[in-house]
N, C-alpha and C positions, 0 to 999 in steps of 0.2 A: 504493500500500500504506500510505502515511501518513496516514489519515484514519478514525480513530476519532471517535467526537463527543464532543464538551467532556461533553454528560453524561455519555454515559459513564463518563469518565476522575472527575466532579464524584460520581459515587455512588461508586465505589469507595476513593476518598479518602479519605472516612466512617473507612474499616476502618485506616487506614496508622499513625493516631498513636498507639493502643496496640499497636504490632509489636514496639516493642525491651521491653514487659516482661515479653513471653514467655517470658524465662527464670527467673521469678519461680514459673511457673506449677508443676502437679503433672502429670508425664507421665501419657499417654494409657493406657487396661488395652492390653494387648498380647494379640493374638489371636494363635497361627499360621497359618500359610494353607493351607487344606485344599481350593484349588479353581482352575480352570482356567479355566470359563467367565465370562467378567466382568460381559461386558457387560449380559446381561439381567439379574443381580444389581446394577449400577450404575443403572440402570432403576429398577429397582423401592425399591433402599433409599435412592440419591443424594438430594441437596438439593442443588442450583449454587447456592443463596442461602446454605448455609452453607457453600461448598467455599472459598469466596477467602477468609472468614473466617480457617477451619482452615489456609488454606497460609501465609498471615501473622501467626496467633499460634496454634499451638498448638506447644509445641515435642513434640521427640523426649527420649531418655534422656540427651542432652547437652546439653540447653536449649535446642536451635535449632528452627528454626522452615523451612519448604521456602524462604523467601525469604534467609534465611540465607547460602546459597549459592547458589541461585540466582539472586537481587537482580532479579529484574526486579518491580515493582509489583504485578504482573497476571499471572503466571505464564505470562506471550507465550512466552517461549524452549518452554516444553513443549509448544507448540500447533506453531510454529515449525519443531521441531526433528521433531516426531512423526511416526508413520506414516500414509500418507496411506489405507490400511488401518484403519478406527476399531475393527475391533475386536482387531486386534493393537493397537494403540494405548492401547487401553483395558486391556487383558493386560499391555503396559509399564509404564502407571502405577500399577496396583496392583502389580503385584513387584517394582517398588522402593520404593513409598510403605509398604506394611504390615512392620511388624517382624516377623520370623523369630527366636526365639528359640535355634531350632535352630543355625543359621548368622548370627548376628550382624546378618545383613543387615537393611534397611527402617528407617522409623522413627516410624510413627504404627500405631495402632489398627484393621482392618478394618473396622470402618464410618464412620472418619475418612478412610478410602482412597477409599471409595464417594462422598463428599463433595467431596471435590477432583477427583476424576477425572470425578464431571457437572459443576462449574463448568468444567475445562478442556475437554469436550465442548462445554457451551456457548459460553464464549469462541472457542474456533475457528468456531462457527456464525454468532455474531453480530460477527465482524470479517472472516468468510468466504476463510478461511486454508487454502491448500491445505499442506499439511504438505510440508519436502524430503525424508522419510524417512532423515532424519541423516547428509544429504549434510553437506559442508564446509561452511563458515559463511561461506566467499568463494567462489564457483565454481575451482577447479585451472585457472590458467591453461592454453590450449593454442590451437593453432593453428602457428604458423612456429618451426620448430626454431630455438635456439641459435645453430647454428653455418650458418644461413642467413640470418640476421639482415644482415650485412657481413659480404664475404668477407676481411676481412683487410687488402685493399692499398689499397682505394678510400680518398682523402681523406675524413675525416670534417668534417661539420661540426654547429652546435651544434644547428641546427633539425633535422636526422637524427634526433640522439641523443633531441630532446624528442620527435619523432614515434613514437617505442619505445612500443609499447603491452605493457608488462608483465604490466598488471591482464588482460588480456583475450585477447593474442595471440603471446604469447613461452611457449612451454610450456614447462613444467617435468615434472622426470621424480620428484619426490618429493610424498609428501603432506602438508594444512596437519592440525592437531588437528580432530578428530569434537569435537561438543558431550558425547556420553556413548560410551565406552567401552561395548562389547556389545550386549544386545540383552535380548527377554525368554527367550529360552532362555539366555542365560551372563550372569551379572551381573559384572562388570568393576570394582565400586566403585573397587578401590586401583590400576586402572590409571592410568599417569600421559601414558598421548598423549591427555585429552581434554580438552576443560576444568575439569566442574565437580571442584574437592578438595576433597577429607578435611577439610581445616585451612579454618576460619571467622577472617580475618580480622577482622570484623567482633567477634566473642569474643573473639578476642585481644588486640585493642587497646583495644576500648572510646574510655570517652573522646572528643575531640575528631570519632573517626569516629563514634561514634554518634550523635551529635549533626548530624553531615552527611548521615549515611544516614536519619536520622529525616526532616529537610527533604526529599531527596529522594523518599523514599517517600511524602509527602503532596503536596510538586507536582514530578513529576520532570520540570523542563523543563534543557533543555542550562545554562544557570546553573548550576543546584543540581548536575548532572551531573559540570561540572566543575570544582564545589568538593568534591564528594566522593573524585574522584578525585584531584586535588592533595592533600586531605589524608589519603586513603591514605597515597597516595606517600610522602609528608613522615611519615606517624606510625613507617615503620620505619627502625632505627636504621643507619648507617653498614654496619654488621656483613652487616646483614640485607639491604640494597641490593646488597652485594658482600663478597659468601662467600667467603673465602679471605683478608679485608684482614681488620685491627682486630678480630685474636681471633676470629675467629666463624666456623665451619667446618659449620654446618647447613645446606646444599646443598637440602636436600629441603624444609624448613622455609621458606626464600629462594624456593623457583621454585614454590608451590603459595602464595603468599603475590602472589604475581607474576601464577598463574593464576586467583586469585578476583578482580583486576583485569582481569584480561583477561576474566573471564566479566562483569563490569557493564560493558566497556565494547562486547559484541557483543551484552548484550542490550537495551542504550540503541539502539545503532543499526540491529535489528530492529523492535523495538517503533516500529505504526502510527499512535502517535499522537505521534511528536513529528518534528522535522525533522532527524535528523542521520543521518547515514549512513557507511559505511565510507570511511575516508581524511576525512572533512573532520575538520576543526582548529577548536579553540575558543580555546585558549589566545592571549593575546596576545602574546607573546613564546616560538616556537616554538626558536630556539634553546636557551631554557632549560629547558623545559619542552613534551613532546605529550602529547595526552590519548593516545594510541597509547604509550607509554612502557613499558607493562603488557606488551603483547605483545612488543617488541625486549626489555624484561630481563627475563621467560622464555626465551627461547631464548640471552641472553648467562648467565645464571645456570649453564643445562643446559650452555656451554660452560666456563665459571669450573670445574665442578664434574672436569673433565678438568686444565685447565693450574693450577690451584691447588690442586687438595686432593691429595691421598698416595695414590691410586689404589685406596683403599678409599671413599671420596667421592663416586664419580661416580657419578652418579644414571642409573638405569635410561630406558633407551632416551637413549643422552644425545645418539648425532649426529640419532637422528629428529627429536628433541625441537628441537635448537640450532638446525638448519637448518631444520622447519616452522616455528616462532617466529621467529627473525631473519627471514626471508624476509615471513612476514606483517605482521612490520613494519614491514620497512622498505617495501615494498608502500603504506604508508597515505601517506608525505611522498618517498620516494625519497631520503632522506638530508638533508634539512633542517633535521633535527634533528640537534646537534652532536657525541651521544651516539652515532649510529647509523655506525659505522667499519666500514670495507671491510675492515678487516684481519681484522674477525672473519669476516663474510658470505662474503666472498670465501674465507679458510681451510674455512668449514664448504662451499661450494661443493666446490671444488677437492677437499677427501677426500671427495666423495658422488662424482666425476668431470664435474661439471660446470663443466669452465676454461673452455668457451666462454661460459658465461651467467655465469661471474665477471666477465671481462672486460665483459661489456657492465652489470653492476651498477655497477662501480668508475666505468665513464664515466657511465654517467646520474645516479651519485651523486656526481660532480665539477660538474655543470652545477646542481646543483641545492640547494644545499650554502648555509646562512645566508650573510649577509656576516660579513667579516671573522674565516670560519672557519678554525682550522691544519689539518679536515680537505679543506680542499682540495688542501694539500700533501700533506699524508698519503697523499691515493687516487694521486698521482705514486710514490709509492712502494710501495704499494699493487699496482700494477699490473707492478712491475718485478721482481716474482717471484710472481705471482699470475695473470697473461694469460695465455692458451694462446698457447705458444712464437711460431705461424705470425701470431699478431695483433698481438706486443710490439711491436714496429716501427713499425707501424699506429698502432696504439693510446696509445704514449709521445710519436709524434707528434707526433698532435691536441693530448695532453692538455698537455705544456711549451709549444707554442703560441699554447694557450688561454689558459694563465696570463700570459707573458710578452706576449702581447697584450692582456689585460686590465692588465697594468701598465705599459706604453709608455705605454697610454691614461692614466694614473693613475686607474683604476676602483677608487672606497675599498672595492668589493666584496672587491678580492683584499689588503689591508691589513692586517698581522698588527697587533693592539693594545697585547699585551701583549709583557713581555721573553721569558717561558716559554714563550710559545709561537714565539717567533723560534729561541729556542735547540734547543725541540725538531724543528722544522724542517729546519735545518741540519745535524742530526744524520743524520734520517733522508734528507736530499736527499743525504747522503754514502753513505749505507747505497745508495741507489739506484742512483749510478755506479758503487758496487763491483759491484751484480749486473746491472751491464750490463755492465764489464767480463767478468765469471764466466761470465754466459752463453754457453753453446758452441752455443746456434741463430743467434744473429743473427753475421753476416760481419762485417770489420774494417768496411767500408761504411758500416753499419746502427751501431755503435757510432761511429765518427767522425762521426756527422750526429747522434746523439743526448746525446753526454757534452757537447758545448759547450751543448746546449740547459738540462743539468741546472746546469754551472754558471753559467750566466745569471741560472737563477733564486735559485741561490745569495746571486748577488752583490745581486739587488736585494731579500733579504733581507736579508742584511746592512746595509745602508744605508738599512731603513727606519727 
């Protein structure tokens, strides 16, 4: 699917460097829409030679432009995402492209509609793209239940846990985000399970990111990819990262800010003409930083928007939202990234009632976890009120002997570096004996083979 040809990609490039002075421009006349059949109206009055023009700079009544939000180059996502039905297809892209004056809806011109919707005709012909009819944007895991994954008692060990096929054969019983909310009979705009929002980062910030989104637009290879994305990241302020801290309590504003990253970073790795794909890593230092970061703070936002805000805050759909976003991201590294805590994943599991596939996150995201990370500690604790009851035993196991075998060994993998993170450590390795003492599933047995294991590791955190 990744093979477009350099010319291709060499003509349309042409159109990329005047996209951001689109907002400079005078909106399009606005027709209403007085009609159903499209297609042989898109026939007859379309131009493809001026439709990728039109979706890269003509804006709407709020200066934007279809690339805007959508961000892919070439408008791949709508060919993509489309129905594999062309002329429902064609029926979708005009009733959402034409302005409705009536109903707010749309945002270009009806024979600016006719324009974009024969280029994306074409483009799907000439990259020969069967559309998924707005399936998921990952396929929905499925295959071996949860709770037949390990029964519980069997020793675990580390090649097990790495042979866990998550992406492909561990089913999950919830769903990930649709690219568009509805269909062409109900238009969904202000829905917020899908990905493309309302809110244009790109407008908002300006600056620095336009500047990145410009480069990108003229050659979007994984470089420019993921300097745009880094400096997304970096252009929103403290506040805006994490809603609920440093004054800033706009919930909705933060995870639609979140989701027009996660919309360029799944139309980067659809789009057939360059090499990156779901789950791979650009970044060279993934502890600090994943190009996947987009998607885990959506779903940590949607959950901020509960335990932080005043309970008028919390943004609609908020466990669908927490747990399809945390789950797809962590999906792309399995917790390598140092942001990505079981304590959230694992919570938003656990109230959908999924404790069996909590437990087996919290351990594949222990084995897999940067060096010299505290959340390796963490998912120990993590697990010690977070595992399904019948597995804790099991599963606290493995995981203190994992550690404490990696530091007999002196493995600088398991190495706290810092004093803050020793301390917070120790804190939480305390909170973990208490909830194994508390616990009333596991027998006096099961706690006397497990509380020496926690102060073990106690101790050789202390005395790093």
């Amino acid at each position: 699917m990744k093979a477009l040809s350099q010319l291709f990609k060499l003509i349309y490039s042409i159109w990329f460097v005047s996209t951001l002075s689109s907002c400079n421009k005078t909106p399009p006349q606005i027709t209403p829409i007085k009609q159903v059949n499209w297609s042989d109206s898109i026939s007859q009055y379309g131009s493809s030679s001026l439709g990728l023009e039109l979706y890269l700079d003509q804006p709407d009544l709020n200066g934007r432009s279809c690339v805007n939000c959508h961000l892919s180059p070439t408008g791949f996502d709508l060919v993509f995402f489309g129905k594999s039905n062309s002329r429902a297809q064609d029926s979708i892209i005009i009733q959402r492209a034409v302005f409705d004056p009536q109903t707010g809806h749309g945002h270009v011109s009806i024979g600016d509609a006719y324009h974009i919707a024969a280029y994306l005709r074409s483009l799907r012909i000439s990259t020969q793209t069967v559309p998924n009819n707005n399936s998921t944007v990952v396929p929905i895991p499925s295959g071996i239940s949860p709770e037949n994954v390990w029964n519980g008692t069997t020793p675990l060990t580390e090649m097990q846990i790495n042979n866990w096929d998550f992406r492909n054969n561990i089913a999950i019983s919830f769903e990930f985000p649709k690219w568009f909310a509805g269909d062409e009979t109900n238009s969904l705009a202000h829905d917020n399970t899908d990905f493309i929002p309302e809110i244009d980062l790109l407008t908002a910030k300006e600056g620095d990111v336009s500047t990145a989104f410009e480069a990108y637009l003229i050659d979007p290879n994984n470089p420019n990819f993921l300097a745009l994305m880094q400096t997304a990241h970096y252009s929103l302020t403290e506040g805006e990262r994490h809603p609920g801290e440093h004054n800033y309590y706009n919930f909705t504003t933060s995870f639609d800010y979140q989701r027009w990253m996660a919309t360029l970073y799944f139309q980067h790795a659809i789009d057939p003409s360059n090499n990156f794909n779901f789950g791979d890593e650009l970044s060279p230092n993934i502890s600090n930083f994943s190009i996947a970061d987009a998607l885990w703070d959506a779903g940590n936002i949607a959950r901020r928007s509960q335990d932080n805000g005043d309970g008028t805050q919390e943004i609609d759909n908020r466990l669908q939202n927490e747990l399809g976003w945390l789950y797809l991201g962590w999906l792309t590294n399995y917790g390598a990234r140092n942001s990505f805590e079981t304590q959230y994943l694992g919570t938003a599991l656990k109230d959908y009632g999924e404790e069996h596939l909590a437990t087996l996150v919290i351990l594949k995201s222990m084995i897999s976890r940067s060096d010299h990370s505290q959340l390796i500690y963490d998912d120990i604790f993590s697990l010690s009120y977070l595992s399904k009851d019948e597995w804790l035993a099991g599963a606290m196991n493995f995981a203190c002997n994992h550690v404490i075998n990696g530091l007999n060994n002196n493995n600088p993998r398991f190495i706290l570096l810092q004093d803050d993170q020793k301390t917070v450590t120790l804190n939480n390795l305390g909170y973990t004996k208490q909830n194994i003492i508390n616990n009333n599933f596991l027998d006096s047995t099961q706690k006397q083979n497990l509380i020496p294991l926690v102060d073990s590791i106690a101790d050789f955190v202390t005395n790093m």
